[in-house]
DRENTORKOL-3810 file (N, C-alpha, C; in nm, 4 decimals):
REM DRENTORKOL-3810
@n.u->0.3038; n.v->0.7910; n.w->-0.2833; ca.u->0.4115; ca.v->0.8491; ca.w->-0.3611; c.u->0.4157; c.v->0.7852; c.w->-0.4997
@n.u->0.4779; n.v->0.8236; n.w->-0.5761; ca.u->0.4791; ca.v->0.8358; ca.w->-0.7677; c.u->0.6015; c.v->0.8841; c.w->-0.7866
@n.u->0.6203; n.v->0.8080; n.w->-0.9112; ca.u->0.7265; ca.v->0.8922; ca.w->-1.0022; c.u->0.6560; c.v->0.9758; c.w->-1.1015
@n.u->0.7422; n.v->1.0813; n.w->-1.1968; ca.u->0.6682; ca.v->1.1656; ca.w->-1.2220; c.u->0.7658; c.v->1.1975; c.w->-1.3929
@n.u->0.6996; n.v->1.1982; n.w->-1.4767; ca.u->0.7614; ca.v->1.2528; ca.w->-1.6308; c.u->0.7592; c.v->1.4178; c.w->-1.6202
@n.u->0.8646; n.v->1.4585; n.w->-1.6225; ca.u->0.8340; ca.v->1.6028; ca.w->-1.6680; c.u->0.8913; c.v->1.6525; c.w->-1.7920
@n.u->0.9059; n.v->1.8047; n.w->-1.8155; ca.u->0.9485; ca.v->1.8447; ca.w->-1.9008; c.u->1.0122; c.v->1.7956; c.w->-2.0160
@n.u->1.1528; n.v->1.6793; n.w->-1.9662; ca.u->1.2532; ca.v->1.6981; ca.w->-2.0635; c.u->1.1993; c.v->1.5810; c.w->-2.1828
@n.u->1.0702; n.v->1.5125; n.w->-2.1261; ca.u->1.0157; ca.v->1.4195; ca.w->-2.2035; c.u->0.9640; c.v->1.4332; c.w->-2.3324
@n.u->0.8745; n.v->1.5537; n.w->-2.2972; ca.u->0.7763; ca.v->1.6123; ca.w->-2.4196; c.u->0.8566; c.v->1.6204; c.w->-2.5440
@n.u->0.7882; n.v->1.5984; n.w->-2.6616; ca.u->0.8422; ca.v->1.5423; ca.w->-2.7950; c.u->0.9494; c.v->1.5232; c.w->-2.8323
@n.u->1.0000; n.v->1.3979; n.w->-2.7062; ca.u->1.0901; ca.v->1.2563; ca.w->-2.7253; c.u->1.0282; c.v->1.1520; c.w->-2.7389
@n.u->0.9515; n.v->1.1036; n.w->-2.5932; ca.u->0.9007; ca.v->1.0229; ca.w->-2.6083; c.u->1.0159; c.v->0.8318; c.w->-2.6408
@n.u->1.1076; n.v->0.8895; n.w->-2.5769; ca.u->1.1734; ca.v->0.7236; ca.w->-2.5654; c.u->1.1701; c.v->0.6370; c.w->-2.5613
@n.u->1.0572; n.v->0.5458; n.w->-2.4453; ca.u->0.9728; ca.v->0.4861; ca.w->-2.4323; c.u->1.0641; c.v->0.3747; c.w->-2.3525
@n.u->1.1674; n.v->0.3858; n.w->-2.3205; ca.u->1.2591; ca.v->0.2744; ca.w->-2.2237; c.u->1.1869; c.v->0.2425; c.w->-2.1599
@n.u->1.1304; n.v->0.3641; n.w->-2.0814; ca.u->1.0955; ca.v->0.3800; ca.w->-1.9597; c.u->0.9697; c.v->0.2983; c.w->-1.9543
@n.u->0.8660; n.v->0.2805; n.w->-2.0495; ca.u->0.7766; ca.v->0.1856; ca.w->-2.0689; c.u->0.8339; c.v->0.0814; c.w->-2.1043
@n.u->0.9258; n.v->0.0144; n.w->-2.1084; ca.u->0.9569; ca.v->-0.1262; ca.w->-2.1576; c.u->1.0131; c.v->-0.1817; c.w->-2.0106
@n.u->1.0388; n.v->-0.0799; n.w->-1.9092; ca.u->1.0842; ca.v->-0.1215; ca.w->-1.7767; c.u->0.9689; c.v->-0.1888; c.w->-1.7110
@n.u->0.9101; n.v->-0.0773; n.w->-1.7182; ca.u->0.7849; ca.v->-0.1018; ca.w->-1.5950; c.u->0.7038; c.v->-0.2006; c.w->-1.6090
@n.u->0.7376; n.v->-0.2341; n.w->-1.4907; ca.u->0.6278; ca.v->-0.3892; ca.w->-1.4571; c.u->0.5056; c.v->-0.3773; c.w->-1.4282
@n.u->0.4717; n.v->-0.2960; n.w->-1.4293; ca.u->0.3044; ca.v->-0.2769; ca.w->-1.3923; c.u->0.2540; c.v->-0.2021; c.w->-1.5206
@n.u->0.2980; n.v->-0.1393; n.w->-1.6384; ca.u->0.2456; ca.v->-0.1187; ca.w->-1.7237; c.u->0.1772; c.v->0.0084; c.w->-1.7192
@n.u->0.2181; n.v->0.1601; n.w->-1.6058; ca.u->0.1870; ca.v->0.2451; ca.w->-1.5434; c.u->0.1979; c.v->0.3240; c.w->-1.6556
@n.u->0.2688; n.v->0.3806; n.w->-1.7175; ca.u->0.3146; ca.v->0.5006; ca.w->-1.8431; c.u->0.2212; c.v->0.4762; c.w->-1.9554
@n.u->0.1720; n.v->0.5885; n.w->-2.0013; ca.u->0.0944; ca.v->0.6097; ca.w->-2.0585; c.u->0.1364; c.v->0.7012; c.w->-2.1593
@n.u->0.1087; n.v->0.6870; n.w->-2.2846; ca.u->0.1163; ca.v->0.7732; ca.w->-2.4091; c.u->0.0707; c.v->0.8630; c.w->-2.4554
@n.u->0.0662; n.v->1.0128; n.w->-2.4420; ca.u->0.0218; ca.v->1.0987; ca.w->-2.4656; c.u->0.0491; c.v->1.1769; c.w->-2.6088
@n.u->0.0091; n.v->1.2377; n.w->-2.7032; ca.u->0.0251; ca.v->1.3072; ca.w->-2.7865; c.u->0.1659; c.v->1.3575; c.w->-2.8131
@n.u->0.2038; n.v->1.4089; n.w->-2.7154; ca.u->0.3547; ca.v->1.4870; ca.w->-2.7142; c.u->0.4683; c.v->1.4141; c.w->-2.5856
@n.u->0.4086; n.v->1.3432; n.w->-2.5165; ca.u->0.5034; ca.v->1.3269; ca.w->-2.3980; c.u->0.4197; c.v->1.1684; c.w->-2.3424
@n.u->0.4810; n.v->1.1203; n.w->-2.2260; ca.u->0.4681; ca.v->0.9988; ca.w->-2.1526; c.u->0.3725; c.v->1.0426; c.w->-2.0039
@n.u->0.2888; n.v->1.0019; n.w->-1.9316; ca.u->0.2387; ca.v->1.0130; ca.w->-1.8017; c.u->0.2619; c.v->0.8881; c.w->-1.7440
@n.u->0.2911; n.v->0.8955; n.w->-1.5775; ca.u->0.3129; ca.v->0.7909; ca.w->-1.4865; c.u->0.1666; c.v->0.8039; c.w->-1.4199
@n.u->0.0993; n.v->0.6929; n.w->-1.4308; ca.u->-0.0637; ca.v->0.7465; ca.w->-1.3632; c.u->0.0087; c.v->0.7045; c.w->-1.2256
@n.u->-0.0750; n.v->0.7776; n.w->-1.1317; ca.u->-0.0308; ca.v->0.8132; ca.w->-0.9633; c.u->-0.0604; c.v->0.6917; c.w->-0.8905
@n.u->-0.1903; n.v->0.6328; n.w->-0.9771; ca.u->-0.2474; ca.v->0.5564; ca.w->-0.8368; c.u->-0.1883; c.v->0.4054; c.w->-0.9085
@n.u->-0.1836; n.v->0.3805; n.w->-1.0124; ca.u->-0.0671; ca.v->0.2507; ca.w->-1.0606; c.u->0.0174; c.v->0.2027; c.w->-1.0859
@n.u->0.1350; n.v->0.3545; n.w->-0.9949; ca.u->0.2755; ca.v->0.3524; ca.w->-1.0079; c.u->0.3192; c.v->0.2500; c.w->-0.8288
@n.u->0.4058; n.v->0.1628; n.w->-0.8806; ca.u->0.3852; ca.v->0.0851; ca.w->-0.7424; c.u->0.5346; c.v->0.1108; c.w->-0.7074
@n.u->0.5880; n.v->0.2426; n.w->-0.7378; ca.u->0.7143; ca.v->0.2972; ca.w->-0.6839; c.u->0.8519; c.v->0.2352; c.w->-0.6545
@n.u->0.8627; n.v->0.1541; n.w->-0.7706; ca.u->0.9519; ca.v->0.0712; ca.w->-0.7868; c.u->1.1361; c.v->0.1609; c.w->-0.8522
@n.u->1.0683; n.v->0.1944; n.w->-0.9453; ca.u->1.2098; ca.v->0.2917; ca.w->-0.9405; c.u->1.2631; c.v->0.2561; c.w->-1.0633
@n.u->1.2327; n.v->0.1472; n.w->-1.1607; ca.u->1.2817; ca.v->0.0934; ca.w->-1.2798; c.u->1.3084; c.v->0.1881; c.w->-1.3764
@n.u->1.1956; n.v->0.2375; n.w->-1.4358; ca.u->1.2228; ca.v->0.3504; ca.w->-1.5156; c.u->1.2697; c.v->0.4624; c.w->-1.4959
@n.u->1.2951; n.v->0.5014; n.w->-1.3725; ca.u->1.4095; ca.v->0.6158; ca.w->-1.3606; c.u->1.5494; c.v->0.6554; c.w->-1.4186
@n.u->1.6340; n.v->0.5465; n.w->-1.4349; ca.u->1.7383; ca.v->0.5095; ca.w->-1.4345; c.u->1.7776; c.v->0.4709; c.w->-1.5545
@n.u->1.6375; n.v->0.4633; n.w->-1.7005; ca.u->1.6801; ca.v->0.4685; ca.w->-1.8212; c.u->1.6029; c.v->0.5157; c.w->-1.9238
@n.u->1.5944; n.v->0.6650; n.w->-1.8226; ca.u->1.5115; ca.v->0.7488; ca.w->-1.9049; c.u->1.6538; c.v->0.8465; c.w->-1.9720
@n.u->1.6642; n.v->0.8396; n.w->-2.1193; ca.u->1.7802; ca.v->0.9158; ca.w->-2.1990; c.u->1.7991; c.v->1.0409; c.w->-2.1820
@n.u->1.6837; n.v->1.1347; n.w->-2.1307; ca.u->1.6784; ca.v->1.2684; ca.w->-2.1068; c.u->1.6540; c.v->1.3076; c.w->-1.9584
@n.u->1.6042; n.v->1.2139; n.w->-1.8438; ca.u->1.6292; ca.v->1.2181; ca.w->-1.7338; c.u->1.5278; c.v->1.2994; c.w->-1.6995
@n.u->1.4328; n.v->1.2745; n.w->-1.7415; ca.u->1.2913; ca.v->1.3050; ca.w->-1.7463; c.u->1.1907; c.v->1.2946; c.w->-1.6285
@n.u->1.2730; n.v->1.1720; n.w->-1.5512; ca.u->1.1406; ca.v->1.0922; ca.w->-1.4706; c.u->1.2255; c.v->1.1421; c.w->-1.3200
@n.u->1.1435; n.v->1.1538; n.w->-1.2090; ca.u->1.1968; ca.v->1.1743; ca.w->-1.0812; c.u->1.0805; c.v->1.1290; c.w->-1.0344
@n.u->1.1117; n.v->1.1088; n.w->-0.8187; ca.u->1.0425; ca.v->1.0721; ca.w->-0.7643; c.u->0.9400; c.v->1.1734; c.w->-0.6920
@n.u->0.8508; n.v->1.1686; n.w->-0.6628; ca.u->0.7918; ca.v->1.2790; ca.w->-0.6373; c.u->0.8494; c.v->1.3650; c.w->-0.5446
@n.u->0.8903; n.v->1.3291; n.w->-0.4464; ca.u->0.9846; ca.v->1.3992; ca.w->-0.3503; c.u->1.0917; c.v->1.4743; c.w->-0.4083
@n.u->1.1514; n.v->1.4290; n.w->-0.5006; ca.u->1.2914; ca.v->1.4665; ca.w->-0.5354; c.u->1.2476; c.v->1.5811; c.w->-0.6951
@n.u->1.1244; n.v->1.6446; n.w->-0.7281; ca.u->1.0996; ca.v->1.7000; ca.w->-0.8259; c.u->1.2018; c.v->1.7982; c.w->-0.8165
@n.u->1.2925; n.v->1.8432; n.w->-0.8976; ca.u->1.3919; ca.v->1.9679; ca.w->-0.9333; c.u->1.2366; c.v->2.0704; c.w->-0.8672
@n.u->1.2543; n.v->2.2039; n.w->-0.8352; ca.u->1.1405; ca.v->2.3387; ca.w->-0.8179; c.u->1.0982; c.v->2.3454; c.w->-0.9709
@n.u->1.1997; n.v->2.3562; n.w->-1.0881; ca.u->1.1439; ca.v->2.4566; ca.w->-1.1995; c.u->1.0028; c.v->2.2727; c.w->-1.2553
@n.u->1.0211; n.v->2.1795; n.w->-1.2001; ca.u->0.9316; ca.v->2.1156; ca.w->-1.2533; c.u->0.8162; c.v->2.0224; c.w->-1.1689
@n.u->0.8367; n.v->2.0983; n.w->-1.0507; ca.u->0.7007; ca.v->2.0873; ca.w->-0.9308; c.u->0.5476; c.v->2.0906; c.w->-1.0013
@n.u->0.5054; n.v->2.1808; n.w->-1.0875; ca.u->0.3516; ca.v->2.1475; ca.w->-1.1237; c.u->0.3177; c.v->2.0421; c.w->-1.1872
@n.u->0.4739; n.v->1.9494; n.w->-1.2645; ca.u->0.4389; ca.v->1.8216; ca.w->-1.3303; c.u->0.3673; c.v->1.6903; c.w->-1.2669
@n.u->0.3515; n.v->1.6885; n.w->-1.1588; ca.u->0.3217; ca.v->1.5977; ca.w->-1.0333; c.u->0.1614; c.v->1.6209; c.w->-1.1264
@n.u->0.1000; n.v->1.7978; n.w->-1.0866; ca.u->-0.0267; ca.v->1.8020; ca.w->-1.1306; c.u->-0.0210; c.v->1.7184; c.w->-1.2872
@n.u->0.0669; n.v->1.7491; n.w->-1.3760; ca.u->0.0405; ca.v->1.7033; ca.w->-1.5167; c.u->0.0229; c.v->1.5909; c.w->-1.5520
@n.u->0.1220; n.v->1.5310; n.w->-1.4249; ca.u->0.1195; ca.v->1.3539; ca.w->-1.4697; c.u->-0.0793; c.v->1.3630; c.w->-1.4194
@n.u->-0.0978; n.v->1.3717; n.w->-1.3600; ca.u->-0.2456; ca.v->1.3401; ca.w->-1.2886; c.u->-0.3752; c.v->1.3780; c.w->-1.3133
@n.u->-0.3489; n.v->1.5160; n.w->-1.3814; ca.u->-0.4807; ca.v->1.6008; ca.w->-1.4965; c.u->-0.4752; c.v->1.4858; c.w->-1.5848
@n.u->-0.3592; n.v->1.4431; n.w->-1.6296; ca.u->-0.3820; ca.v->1.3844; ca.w->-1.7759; c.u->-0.5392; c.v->1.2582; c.w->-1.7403
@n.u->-0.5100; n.v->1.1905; n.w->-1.6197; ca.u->-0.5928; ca.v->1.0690; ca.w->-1.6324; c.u->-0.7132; c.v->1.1412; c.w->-1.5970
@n.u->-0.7799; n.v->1.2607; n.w->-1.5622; ca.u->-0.8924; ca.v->1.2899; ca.w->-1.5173; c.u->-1.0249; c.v->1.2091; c.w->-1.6172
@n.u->-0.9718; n.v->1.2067; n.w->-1.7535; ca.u->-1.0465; ca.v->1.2000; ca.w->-1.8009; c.u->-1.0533; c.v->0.9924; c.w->-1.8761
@n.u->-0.9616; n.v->0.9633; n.w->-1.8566; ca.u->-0.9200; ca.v->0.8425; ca.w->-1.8598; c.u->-0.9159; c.v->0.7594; c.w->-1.7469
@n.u->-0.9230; n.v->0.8020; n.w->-1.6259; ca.u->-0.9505; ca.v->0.7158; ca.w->-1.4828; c.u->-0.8189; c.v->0.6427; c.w->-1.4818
@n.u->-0.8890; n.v->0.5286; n.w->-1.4307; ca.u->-0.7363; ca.v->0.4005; ca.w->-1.4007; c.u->-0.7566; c.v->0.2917; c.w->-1.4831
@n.u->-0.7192; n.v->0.2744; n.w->-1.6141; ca.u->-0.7319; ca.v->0.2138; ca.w->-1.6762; c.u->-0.6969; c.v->0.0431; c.w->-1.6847
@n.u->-0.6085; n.v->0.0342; n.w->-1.5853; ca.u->-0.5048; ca.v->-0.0593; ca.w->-1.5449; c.u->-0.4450; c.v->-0.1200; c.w->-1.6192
@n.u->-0.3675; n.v->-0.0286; n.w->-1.7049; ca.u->-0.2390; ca.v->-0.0813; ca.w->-1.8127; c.u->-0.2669; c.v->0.0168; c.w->-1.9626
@n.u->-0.1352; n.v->0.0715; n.w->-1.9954; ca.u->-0.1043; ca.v->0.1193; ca.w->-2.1522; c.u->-0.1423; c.v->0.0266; c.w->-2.2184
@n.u->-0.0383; n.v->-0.0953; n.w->-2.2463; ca.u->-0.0531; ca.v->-0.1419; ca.w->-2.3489; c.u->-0.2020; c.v->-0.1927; c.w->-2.3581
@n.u->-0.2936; n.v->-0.1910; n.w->-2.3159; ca.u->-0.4048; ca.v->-0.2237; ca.w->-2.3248; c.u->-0.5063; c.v->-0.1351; c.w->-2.3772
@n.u->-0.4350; n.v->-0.0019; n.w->-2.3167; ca.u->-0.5481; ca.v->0.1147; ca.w->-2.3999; c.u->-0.4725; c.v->0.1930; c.w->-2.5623
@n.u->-0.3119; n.v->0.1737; n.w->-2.5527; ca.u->-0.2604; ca.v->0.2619; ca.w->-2.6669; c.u->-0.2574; c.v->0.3332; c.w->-2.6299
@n.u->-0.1567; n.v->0.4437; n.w->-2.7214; ca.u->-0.1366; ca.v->0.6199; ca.w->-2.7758; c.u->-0.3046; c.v->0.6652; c.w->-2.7430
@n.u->-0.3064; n.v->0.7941; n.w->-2.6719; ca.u->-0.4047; ca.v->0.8627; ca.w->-2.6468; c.u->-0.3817; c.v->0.9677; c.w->-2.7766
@n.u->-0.4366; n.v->1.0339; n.w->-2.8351; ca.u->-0.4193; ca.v->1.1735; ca.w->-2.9195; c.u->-0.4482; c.v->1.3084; c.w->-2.8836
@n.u->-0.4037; n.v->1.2950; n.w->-2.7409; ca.u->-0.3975; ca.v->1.3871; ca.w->-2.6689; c.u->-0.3330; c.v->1.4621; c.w->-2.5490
@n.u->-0.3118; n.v->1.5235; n.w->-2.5164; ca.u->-0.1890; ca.v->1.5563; ca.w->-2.3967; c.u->-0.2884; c.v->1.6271; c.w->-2.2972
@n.u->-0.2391; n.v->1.6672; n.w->-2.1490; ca.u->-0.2679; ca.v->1.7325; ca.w->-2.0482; c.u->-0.2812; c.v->1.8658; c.w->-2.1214
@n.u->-0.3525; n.v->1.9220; n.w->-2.0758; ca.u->-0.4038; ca.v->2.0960; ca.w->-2.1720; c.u->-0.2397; c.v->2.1568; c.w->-2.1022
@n.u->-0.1799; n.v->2.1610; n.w->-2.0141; ca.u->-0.0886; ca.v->2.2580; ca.w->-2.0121; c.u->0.0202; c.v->2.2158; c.w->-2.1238
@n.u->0.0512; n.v->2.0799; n.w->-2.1743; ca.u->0.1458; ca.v->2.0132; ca.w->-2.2396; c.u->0.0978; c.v->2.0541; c.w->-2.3952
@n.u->-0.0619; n.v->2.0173; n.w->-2.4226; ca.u->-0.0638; ca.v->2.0475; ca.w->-2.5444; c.u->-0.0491; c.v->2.2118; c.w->-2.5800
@n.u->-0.0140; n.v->2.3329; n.w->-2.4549; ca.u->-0.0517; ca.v->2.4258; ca.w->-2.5200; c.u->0.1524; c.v->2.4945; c.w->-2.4992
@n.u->0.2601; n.v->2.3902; n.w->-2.5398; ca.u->0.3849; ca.v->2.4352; ca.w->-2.5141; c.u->0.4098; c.v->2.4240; c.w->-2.6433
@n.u->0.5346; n.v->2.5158; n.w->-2.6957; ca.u->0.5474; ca.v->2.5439; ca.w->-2.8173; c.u->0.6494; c.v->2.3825; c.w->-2.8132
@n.u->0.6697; n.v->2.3724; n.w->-2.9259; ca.u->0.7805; ca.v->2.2463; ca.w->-3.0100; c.u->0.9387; c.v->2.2268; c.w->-2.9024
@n.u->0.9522; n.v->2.0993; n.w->-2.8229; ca.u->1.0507; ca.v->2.1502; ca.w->-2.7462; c.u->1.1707; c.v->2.1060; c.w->-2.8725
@n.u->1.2699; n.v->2.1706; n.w->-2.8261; ca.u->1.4042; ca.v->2.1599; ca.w->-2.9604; c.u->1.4861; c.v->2.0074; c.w->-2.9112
@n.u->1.5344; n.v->1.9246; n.w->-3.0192; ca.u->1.5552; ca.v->1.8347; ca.w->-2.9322; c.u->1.7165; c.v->1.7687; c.w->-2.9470
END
């Protein structure tokens, strides 16, 4: 199990939620944040001070944002398990379904 960034994240980008996490799991994408799956150690920190309420547990995804589970997880296809953000930085790039959403209003 994982927590999961969806929707309400994309071009906010807050970043609480990375200053929580102890394992250094969230990752920086172009437009939005990813929780990689396999280095989220399901702690629950960043849930709870995300400003837009962005992050849920995988179990508990609202329906209208069920394919984000896939989004958090496409994103690393190509990045693997890096084992830690701050170590790799801002990517300049998003999951293809994220980079192809119009400007969310904020």
């Amino acid at each position: 199990m994982t927590y999961v960034i969806a929707l309400p994240c994309v071009d906010v980008k807050d970043k609480a939620c990375v200053e929580e996490c102890p394992v250094d799991c969230i990752y920086e994408g172009e437009r939005t944040l990813y929780i990689h799956p396999e280095e989220c150690v399901d702690c629950g920190a960043c849930e709870p001070v995300c400003p837009t309420e962005a992050i849920f547990y995988e179990d508990d995804l609202p329906d209208e944002y069920k394919e984000w589970y896939d989004v958090n997880a496409n994103f690393f296809s190509e990045l693997g398990s890096p084992g830690g953000a701050a170590r790799l930085g801002p990517q300049s790039f998003d999951e293809p379904s994220v980079a192809k959403l119009p400007p969310q209003a904020s």
